[in-house]
C-alpha positions in Angstrom: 0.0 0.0 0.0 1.2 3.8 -0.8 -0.1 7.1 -1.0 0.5 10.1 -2.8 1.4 11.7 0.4 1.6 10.6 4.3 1.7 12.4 7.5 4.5 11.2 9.5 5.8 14.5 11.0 3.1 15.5 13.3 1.5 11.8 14.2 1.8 8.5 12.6 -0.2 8.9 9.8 1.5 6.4 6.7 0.2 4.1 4.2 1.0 1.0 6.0 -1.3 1.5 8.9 -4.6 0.8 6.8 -3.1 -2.5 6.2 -2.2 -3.2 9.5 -6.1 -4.4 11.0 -6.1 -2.0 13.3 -9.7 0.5 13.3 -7.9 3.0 15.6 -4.7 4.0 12.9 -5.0 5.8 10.4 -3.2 7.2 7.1 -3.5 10.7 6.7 -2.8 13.3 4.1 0.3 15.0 4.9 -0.7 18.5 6.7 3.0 19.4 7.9 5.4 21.1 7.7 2.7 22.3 4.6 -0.7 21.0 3.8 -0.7 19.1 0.5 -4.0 20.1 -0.7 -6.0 17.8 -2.9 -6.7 15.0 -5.1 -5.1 12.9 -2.3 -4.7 9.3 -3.4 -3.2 5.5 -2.5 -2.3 2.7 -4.4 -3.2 -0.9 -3.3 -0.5 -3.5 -5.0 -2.1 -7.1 -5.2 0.9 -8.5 -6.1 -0.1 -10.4 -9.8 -2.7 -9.7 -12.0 -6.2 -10.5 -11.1 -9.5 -9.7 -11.5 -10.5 -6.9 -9.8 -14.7 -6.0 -9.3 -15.1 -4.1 -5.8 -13.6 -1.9 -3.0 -14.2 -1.3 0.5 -12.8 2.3 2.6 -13.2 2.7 5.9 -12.7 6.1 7.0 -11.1 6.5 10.4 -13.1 5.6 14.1 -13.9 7.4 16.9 -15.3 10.5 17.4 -13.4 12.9 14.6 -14.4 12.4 11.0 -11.5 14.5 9.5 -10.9 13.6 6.3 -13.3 11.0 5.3 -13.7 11.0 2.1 -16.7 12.3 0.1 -16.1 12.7 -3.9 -13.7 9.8 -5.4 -13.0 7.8 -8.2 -10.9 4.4 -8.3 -8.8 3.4 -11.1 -7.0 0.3 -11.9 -3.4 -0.3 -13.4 -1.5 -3.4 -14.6 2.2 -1.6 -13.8 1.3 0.7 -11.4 2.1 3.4 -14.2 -0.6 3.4 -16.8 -3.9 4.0 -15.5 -7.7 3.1 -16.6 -10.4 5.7 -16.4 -12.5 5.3 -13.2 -14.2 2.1 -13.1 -16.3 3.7 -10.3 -16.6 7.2 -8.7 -19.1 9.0 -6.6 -19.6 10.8 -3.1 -19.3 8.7 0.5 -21.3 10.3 3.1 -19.9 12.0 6.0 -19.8 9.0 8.3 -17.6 6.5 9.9 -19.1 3.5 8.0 -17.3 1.4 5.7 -18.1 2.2 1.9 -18.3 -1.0 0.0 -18.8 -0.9 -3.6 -18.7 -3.2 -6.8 -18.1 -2.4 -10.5 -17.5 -4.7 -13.8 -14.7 -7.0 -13.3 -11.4 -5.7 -14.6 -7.9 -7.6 -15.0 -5.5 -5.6 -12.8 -2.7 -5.3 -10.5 -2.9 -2.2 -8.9 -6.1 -0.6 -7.0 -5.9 3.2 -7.1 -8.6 5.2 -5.2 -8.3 9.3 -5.8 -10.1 11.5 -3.3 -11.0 14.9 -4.6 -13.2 15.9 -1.6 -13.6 16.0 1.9 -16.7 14.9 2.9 -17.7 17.3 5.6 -16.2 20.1 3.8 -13.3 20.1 7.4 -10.2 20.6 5.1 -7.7 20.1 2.3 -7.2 16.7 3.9 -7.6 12.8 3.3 -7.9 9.8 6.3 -8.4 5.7 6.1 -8.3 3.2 8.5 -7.2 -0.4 8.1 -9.0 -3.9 7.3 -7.6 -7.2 7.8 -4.9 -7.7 9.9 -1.1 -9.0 8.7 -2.0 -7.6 4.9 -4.9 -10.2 4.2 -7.5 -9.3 2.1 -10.6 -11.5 2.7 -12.9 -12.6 -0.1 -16.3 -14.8 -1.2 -17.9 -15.3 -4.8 -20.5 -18.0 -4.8 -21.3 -21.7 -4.3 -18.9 -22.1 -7.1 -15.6 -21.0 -8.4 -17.0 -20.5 -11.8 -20.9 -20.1 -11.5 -23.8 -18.4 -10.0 -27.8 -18.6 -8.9 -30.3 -20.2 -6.8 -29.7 -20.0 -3.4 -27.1 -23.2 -2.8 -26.4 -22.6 0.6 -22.5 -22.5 0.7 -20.0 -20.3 -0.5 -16.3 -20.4 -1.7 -14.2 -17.9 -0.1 -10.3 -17.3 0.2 -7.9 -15.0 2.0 -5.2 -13.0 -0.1 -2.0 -13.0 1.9 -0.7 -9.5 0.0 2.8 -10.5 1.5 3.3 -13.3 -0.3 0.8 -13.7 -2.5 -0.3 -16.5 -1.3 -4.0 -17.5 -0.9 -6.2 -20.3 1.3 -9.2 -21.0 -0.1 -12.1 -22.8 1.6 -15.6 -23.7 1.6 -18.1 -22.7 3.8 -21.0 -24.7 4.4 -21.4 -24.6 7.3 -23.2 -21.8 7.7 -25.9 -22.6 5.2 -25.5 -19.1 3.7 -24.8 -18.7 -0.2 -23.4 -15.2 0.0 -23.1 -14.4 -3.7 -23.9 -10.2 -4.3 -24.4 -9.7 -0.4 -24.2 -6.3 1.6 -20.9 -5.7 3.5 -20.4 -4.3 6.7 -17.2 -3.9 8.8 -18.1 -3.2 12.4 -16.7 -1.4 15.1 -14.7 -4.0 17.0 -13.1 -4.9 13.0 -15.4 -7.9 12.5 -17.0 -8.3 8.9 -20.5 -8.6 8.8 -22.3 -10.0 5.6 -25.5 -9.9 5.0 -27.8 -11.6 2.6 -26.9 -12.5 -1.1 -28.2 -15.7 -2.5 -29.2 -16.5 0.7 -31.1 -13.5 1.5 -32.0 -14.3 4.8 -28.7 -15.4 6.4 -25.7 -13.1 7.8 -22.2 -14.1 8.4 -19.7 -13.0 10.8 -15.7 -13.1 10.0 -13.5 -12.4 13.1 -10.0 -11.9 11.8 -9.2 -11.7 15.5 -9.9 -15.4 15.9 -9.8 -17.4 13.0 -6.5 -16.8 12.2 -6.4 -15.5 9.0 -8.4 -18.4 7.7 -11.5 -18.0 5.9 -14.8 -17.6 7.9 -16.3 -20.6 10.3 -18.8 -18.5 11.7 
């Protein structure tokens, strides 16, 4: 993960700490010794090419919201120089919720999200928190690898390792939950909440704090 700009001088505010599955750090813009005003931006590096269809940001916890994000736009990048045009772009509200969003899968290495805005109007100024823990990213398609519909009752899911590249898949039946095109909810204590899909009435919660870094076993 890196940004166009960190604050480092005045707290710890880098890039690494919204990989670090912490809620309470932060990256921030860089403010001083002169405020960098915006776009503000960061650059997530999968580590191979992939295909690429959603996003979350968290903006930061607690009781400020400086610099959560309001108007955006992500971009994606096979080298990390060349970019797309936005595959999605829009305005967050001004809360502390995670934003989750999807758009048409792409082929791509590199995640770029580009904030233009600050949501509450507060300042020239740009703040995200941190997901999984240990650089994991954490994710679920359907009851197949290649396939989709009905409501099946299981899903396949895996965990990135962004470190290493390395990923551990897994089904999850267990839970009775097909969780294909669900809503996504990271709550406060960094547990994932998903909600619905296939499955419409079931939820499932993923604890990164005690499955370690396997996939869920609600």
């Amino acid at each position: 993960m890196t940004a166009s700009e960190q604050e480092t001088t005045r707290e710890s505010g880098g890039a690494a700490n919204m990989l670090d599955g912490n809620l309470t750090t932060i990256w921030h813009s860089q403010y001083s010794p002169t405020l960098i005003p915006f776009p503000h931006s960061i650059v997530l590096d999968v580590r191979a090419i992939n295909e690429v269809s959603g996003f979350t940001y968290t903006p930061r916890s607690g009781t400020s919201r400086n610099g959560a994000i309001g108007q955006y736009a992500i971009a994606v990048s096979s080298d990390g120089t060349s970019w797309s045009a936005p595959v999605a772009s829009g305005i967050w509200a001004d809360n502390s919720q995670a934003k989750a969003l999807t758009f048409p899968a792409v082929q791509a290495r590199y995640v770029r999200l580009t904030a233009t805005t600050e949501a509450g109007n507060r300042g020239q100024w740009t703040t995200a928190a941190a997901l999984l823990p240990g650089n994991k990213v954490l994710t679920w398609f359907s009851y197949s690898n290649t396939t989709f519909g009905g409501a099946n009752g299981k899903t396949q899911t895996a965990i990135l390792a962004l470190n290493t590249g390395v990923v551990t898949p897994l089904t999850v039946a267990n839970t009775g939950h097909d969780m294909f095109c669900p809503g996504v909810s990271i709550l406060p204590d960094g547990r994932i909440l998903i909600s619905g899909g296939s499955n419409a009435a079931s939820s499932t919660i993923y604890d990164p704090a005690t499955t370690r870094g396997q996939p869920p076993h609600p």
